[in-house]
C-alpha positions in Angstrom: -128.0 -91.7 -71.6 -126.6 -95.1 -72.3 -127.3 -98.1 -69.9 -124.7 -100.2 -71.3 -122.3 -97.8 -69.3 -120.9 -100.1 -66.2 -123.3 -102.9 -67.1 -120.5 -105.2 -65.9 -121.1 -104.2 -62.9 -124.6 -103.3 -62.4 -126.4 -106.1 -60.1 -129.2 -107.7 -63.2 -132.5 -105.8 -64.0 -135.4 -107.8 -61.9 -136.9 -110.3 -64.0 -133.7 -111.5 -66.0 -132.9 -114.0 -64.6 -136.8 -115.4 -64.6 -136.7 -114.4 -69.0 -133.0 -116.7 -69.3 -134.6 -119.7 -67.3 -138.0 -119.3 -69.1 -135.9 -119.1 -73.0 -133.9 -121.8 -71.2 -136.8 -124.4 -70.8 -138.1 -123.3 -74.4 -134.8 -124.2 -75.9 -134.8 -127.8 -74.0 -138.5 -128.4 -75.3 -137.4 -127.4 -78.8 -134.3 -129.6 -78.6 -136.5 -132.2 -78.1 -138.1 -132.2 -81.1 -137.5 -135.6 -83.5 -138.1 -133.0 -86.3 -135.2 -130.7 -85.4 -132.3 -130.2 -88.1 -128.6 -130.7 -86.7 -127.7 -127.2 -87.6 -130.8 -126.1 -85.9 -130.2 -128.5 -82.9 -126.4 -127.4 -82.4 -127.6 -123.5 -82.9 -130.1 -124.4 -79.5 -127.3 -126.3 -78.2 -125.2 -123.0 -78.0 -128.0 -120.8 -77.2 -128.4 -123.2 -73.8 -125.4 -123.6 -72.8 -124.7 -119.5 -72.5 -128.6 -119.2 -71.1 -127.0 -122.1 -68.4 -123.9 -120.2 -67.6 -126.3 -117.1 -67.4 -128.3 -118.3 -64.9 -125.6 -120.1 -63.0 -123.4 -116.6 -62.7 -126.8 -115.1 -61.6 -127.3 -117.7 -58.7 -123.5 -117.4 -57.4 -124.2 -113.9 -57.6 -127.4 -113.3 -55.6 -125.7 -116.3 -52.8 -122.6 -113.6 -52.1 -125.3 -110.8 -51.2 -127.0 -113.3 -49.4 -124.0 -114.5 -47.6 -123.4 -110.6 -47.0 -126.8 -109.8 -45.4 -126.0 -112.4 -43.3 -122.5 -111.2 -41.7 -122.9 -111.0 -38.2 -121.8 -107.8 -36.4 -118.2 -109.4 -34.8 -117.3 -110.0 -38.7 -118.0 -113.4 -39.4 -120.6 -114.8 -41.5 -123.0 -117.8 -40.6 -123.7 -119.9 -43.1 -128.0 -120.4 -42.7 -129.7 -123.4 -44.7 -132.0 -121.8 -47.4 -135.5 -122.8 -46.3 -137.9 -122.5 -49.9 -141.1 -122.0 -49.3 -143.5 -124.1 -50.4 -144.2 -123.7 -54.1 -146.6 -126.4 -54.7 -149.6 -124.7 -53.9 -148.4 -122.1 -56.3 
């Protein structure tokens, strides 16, 4: 039983997207650091940068099954503004 079989194509596991933005933030703190090495720096650099393309894929991803749970019946699909709740009291 392998799960790497059509991982291309499987929508992401729940809760990946919330461990590449929390590794993401841990990178940008540690990148932060006056004590940090270049090597070190540029290794955290790279690690970002793919965390940030990660989560960006993930986003564009989860707006087209948004945008598809929106189609109305005739076809077309109506573009709603995304209203957050709010997360202060959180």
């Amino acid at each position: 039983m392998s799960s790497t079989t059509n991982k291309a194509t499987e929508p992401p596991r729940k809760g990946d997207f919330e461990k590449s933005l929390g590794r993401l933030e841990e990178v940008v703190k540690h990148l932060e650091s006056p004590e940090l090495s270049l090597d070190e720096a540029m290794k955290l650099f790279e690690e970002g940068v793919k965390l940030s393309r990660q989560c960006q894929k993930q986003l564009e991803e989860a707006e087209g099954r948004v945008e598809i749970l929106l189609k109305k019946a005739d076809g077309k699909i109506v573009a709603e503004p995304f209203e957050p709740e709010d997360e202060s009291s959180s």
